[in-house]
C-alpha positions in Angstrom: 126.2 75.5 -211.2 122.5 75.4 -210.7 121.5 73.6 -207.8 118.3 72.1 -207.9 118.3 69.8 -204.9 116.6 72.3 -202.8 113.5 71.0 -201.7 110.2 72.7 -200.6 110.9 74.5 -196.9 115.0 75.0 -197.9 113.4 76.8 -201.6 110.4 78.6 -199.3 113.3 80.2 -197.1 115.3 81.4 -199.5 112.4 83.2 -201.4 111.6 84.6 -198.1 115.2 85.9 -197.7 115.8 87.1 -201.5 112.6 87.5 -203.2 110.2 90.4 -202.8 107.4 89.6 -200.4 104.7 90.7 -202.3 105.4 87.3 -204.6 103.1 85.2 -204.2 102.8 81.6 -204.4 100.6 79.4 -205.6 98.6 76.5 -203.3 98.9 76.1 -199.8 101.0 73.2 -200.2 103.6 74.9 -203.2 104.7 73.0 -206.0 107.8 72.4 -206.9 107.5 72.0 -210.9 111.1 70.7 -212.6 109.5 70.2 -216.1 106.9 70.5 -218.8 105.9 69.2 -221.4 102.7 70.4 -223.7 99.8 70.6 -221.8 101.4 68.9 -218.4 103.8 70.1 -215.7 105.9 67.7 -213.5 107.2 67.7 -210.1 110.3 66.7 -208.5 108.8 63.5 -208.1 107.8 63.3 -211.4 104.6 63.6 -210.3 102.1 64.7 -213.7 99.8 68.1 -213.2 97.7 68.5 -215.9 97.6 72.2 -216.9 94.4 73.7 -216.9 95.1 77.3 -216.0 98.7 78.5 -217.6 97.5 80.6 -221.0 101.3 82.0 -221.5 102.7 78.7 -222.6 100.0 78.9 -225.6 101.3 76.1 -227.7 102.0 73.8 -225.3 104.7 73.8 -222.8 108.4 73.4 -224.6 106.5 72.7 -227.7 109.6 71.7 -229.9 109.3 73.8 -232.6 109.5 76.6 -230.4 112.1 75.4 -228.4 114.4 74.6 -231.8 113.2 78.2 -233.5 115.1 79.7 -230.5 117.6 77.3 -230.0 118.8 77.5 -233.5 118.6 81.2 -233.9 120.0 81.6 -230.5 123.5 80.0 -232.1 123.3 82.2 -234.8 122.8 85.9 -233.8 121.1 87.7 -231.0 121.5 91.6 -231.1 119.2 94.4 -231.6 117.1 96.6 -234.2 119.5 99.1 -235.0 121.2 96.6 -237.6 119.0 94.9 -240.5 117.5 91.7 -239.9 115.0 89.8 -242.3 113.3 87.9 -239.1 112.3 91.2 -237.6 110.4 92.2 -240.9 108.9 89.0 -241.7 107.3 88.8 -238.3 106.0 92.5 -238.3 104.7 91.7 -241.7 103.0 87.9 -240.3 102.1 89.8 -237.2 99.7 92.2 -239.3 98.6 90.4 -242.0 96.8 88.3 -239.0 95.1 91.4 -237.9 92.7 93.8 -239.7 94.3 95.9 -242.9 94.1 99.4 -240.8 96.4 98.2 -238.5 99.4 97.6 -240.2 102.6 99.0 -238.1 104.0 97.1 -235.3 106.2 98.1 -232.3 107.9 94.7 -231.0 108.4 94.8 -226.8 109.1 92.1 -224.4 106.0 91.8 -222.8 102.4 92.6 -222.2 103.3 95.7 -219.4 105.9 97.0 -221.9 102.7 97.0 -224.7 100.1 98.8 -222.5 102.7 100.9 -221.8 103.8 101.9 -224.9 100.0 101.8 -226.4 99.6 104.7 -223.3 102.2 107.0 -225.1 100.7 106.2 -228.6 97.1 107.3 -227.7 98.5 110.4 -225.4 100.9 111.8 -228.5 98.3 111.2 -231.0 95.4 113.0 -229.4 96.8 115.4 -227.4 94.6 114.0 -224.2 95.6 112.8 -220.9 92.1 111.2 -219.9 91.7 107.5 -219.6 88.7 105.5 -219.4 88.9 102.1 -218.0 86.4 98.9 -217.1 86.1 97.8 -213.9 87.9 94.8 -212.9 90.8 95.5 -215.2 94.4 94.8 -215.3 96.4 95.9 -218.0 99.9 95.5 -216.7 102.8 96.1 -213.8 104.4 99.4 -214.7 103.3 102.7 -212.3 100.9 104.2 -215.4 99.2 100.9 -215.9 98.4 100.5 -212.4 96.9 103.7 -212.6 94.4 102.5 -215.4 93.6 98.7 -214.0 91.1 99.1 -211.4 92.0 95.6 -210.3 95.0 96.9 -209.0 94.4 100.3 -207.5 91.2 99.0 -206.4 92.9 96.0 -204.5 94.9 95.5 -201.4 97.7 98.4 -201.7 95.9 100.2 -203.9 95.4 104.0 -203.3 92.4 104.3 -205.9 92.4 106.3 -209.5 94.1 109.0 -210.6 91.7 112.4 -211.8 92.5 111.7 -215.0 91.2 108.0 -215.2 87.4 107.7 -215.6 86.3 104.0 -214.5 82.7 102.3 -215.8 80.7 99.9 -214.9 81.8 96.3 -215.7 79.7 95.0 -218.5 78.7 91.5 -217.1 75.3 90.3 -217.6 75.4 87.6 -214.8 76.6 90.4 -211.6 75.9 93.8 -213.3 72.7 95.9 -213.4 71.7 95.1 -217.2 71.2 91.2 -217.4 69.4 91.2 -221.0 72.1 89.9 -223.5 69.6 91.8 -226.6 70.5 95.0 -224.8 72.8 94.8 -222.2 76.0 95.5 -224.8 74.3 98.8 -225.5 73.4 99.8 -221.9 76.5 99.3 -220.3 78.4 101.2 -223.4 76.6 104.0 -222.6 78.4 104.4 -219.5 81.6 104.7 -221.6 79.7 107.2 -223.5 78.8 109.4 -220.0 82.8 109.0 -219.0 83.4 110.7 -222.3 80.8 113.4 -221.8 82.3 113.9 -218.4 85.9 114.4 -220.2 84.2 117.1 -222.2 82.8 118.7 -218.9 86.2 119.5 -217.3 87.5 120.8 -220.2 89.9 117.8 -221.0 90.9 116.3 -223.5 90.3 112.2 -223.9 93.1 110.0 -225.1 92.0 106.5 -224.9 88.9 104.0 -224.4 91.5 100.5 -222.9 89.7 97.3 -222.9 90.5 93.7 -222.5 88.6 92.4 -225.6 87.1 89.3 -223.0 87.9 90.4 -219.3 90.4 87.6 -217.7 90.9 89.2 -214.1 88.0 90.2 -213.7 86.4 86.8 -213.8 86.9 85.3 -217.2 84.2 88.1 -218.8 82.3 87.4 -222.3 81.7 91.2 -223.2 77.8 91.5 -224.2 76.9 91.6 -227.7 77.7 95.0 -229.4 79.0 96.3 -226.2 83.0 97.3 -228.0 80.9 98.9 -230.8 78.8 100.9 -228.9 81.7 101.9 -226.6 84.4 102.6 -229.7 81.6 104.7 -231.4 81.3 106.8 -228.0 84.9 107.1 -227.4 86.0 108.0 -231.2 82.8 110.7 -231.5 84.7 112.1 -228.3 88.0 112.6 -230.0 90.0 109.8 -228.2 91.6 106.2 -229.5 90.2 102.6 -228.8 92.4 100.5 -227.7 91.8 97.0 -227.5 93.9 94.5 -225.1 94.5 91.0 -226.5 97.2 89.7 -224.2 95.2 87.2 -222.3 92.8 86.1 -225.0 94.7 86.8 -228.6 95.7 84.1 -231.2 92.9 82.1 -231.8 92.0 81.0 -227.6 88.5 82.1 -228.4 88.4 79.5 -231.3 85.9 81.6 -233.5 88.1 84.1 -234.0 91.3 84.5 -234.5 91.3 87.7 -231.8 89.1 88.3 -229.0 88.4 91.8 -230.2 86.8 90.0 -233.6 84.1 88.4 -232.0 82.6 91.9 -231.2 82.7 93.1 -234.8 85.1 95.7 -234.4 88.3 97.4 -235.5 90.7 99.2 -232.5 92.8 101.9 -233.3 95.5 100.1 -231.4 96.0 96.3 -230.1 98.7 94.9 -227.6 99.9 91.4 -227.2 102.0 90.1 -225.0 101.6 86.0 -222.9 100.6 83.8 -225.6 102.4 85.5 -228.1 105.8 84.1 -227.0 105.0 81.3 -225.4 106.9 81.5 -222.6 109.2 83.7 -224.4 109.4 87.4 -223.1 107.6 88.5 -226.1 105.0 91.3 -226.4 103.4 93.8 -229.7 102.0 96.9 -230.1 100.1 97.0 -233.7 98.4 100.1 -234.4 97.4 102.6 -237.6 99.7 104.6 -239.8 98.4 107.7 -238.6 99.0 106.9 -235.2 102.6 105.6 -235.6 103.0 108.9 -237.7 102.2 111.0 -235.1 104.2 109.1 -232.5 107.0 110.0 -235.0 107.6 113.8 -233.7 111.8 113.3 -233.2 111.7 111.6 -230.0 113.0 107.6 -230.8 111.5 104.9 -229.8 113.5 102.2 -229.1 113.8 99.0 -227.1 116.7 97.3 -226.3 115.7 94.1 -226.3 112.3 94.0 -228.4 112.4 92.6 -231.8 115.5 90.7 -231.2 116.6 87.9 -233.6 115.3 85.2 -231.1 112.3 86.6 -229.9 111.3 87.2 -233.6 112.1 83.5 -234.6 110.0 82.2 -231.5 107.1 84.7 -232.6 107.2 83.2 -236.1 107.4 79.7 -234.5 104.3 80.3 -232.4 102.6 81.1 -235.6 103.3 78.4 -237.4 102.5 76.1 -235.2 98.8 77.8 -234.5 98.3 77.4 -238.5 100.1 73.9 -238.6 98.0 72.3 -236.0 95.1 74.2 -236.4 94.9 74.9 -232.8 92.2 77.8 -233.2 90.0 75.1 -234.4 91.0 73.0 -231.7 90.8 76.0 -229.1 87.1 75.8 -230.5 86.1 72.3 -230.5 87.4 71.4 -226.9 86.2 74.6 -225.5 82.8 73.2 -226.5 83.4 69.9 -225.1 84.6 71.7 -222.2 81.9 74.2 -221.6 79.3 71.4 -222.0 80.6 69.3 -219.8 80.7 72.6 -217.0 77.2 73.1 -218.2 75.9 70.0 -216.9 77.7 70.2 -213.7 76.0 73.3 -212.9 72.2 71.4 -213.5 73.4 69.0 -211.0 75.5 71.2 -208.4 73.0 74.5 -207.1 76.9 75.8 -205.6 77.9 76.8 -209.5 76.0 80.3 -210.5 77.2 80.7 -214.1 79.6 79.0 -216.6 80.9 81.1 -219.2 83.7 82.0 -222.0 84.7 81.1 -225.3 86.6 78.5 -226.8 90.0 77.6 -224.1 88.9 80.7 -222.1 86.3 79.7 -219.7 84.7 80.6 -216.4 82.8 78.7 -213.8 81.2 81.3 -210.6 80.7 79.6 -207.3 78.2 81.3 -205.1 76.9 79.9 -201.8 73.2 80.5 -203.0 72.2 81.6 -206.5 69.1 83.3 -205.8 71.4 86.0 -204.1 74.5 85.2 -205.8 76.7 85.3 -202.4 80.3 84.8 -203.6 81.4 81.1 -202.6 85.0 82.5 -202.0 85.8 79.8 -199.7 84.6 77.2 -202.2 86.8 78.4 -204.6 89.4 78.0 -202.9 89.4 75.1 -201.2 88.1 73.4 -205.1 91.5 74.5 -206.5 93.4 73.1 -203.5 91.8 69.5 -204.0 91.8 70.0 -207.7 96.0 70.1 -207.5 95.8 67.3 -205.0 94.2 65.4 -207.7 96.8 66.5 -210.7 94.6 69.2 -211.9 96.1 72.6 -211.7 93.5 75.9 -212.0 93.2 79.1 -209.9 90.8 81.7 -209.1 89.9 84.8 -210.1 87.5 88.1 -209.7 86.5 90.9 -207.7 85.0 88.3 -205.5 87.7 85.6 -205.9 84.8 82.7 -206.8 85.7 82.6 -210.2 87.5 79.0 -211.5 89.5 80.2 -214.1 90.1 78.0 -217.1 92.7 78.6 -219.6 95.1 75.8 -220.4 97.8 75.5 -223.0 95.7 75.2 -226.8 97.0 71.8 -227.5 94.3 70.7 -224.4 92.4 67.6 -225.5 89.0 66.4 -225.4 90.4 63.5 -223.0 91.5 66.2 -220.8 88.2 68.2 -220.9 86.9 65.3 -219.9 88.7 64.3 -216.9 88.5 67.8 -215.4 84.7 67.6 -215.6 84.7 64.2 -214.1 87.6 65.6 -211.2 85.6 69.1 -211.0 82.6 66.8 -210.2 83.8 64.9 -207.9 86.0 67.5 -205.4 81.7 69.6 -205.7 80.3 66.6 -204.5 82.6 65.8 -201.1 81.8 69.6 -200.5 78.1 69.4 -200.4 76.8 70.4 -196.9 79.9 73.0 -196.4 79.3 75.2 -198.9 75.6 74.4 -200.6 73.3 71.9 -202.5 
């Protein structure tokens, strides 16, 4: 039986004995969250948090059609691939017809790691290469290889820097990089990837992949400049090597023009992974790539995951999908990210401590710095904002190089109401820190 008495110091102490250390928790003061519902989480106390940060439950926290979709199909079958199953074809076949007509076979996983991972073997086998080339700032998952490639990690705390064969550029973002004009900046910073190829060629490797996140999340919720992914894929293809884009933070309509993040640049990849919103919630992740690519993956070695493209995970899949076209959250995603983003806009006329607001639709970033003239990082700030900001029963975290970055990317089914009162809050918990941290 499940106890769930425990309260905060008794739960605390038994991480501390049985959980890894390196697992961190969120707030000073944890939270000790029993239930949610759509767009809100509630405490032991039944205390309401509205969720302003948590972009895996995409839908809406135990949005009910999800929830039935696996319940039902749960009670029904749950086994793997190797037998015939019509859910697993109809959600390959829903999965691409969402995406671009060259990419058109799909690889189901359980997660986002599991999708880099496998998007790593896909470029490597089909090109022959072993060099990688990666943006600053990155992530792109927990397994040893994808550490390797996401400078936020082997970069970090722990981190014992890149491997030879990963070439790192310059991350392209116009408000802290060295090219600040958006008419030219996308180009600029592309050509960077196009001197990591040329660099490839030097050594006498051979280049596998170009990864990108098609809008940067950990590095500080990052609108790529204007023609900066077609630049970048034109570089990387002329050099022999596959473009793969990564849409697990910002894929299935969060951007709310688009459909994927990767759209919004005017480009094709080679190969795109999914993986937290896909599910939502649901241990769920994709690899959708080209025929020519999946055909030389095919060289007698099987591929095959125990677990991906189950029954239940494709029913929850389907779910998610529906309920994106039946509520027409993309357009929603769109319309409150407006509301949203104007509202941070005119906080930052009246408070000198935010340096930039920026994103797309329910992906948004708002950059604290102590003084904008020389953009000093306002890490402090940040924090202590998201601290008052849960005391308040708003929940949002931080993000960056720097760690001053509020990032905001709630559940889709956010409303303008809520917009609203997070400006207001946001407002507010600036104001009482006027004279700490700035004007």
């Amino acid at each position: 039986m499940q106890d769930t008495t425990l309260r905060h110091e008794e739960l605390l102490a038994a991480r501390r004995k049985h959980i890894g250390p390196s697992l961190s928790v969120a707030y000073d003061e944890p939270l000790k969250i029993v239930r949610g519902v759509m767009q809100y989480l509630y405490d032991e106390d039944e205390r309401q948090y509205l969720d302003a940060v948590n972009n895996v439950s995409h839908v809406g926290h135990c949005h009910p059609e999800v929830v039935r979709a696996a319940r039902e199909q749960m009670a029904i079958l749950n086994t793997n691939t190797r037998y015939l199953h019509c859910l697993l074809v109809e959600y390959a076949r829903r999965l691409c017809e969402a995406l671009p007509e060259s990419l058109s076979v799909c690889y189901l996983v359980c997660s986002g790691s599991e999708a880099n991972e496998l998007a790593l073997r896909l470029a490597k086998t089909h090109t022959g290469g072993s060099d990688i080339i990666v943006v600053d700032g990155a992530y792109h998952g927990n397994t040893t290889s994808l550490i390797d490639i996401s400078p936020y990690k082997y970069k970090g705390p722990g981190g014992t820097g890149a491997p030879p064969n990963v070439h790192e550029v310059v991350m392209p973002d116009v408000y802290r990089g060295p090219y600040n004009d958006p008419a030219t900046a996308g180009e600029l910073y592309a050509q960077h990837v196009g001197q990591a190829a040329g660099e490839v060629r030097s050594t006498g490797n051979k280049l596998a992949a170009f990864f990108c996140e098609s809008l940067m999340g950990c590095a500080g919720q990052i609108v790529l400049p204007d023609n900066y992914l077609k630049h970048a894929f034109e570089h990387v293809r002329n050099a022999g090597g596959v473009c793969v884009a990564d849409e697990i933070q910002v894929g299935f309509g969060r951007v709310g023009t688009h459909f994927w993040g990767f759209e919004t640049q005017d480009v094709v990849p080679d190969i795109v992974t999914l993986g937290k919103p896909i599910g939502n919630g649901h241990p769920l992740g994709a690899v959708v790539t080209t025929p020519e690519i999946a055909a030389s993956f095919d060289n007698g070695m099987e591929y095959f995951n125990t677990f991906g493209g189950n029954p239940v995970s494709c029913a929850v899949g389907l779910a998610v999908l529906d309920v994106i076209e039946n509520e027409g959250l993309q357009e929603h995603a769109l319309a409150v990210g407006n509301v949203l983003k104007a509202g941070l806009e005119r906080l930052k006329r009246r408070h000198e401590v935010i340096g930039d607001v920026r994103g797309m639709g329910l992906f948004l970033g708002v950059e604290l710095v102590t003084d904008r003239d020389t953009r000093e990082p306002a890490t402090e700030l940040a924090k202590s904002v998201i601290e008052e900001m849960k005391n308040r029963g708003i929940l949002l975290s931080t993000d960056g190089p720097l760690n001053n970055v509020l990032k905001i990317k709630p559940p889709l089914v956010f409303s303008e109401l809520n917009a609203d009162l997070l400006v207001k809050t946001l407002g507010e918990v600036l104001r009482r820190a006027v004279g700490r941290y700035g004007r």
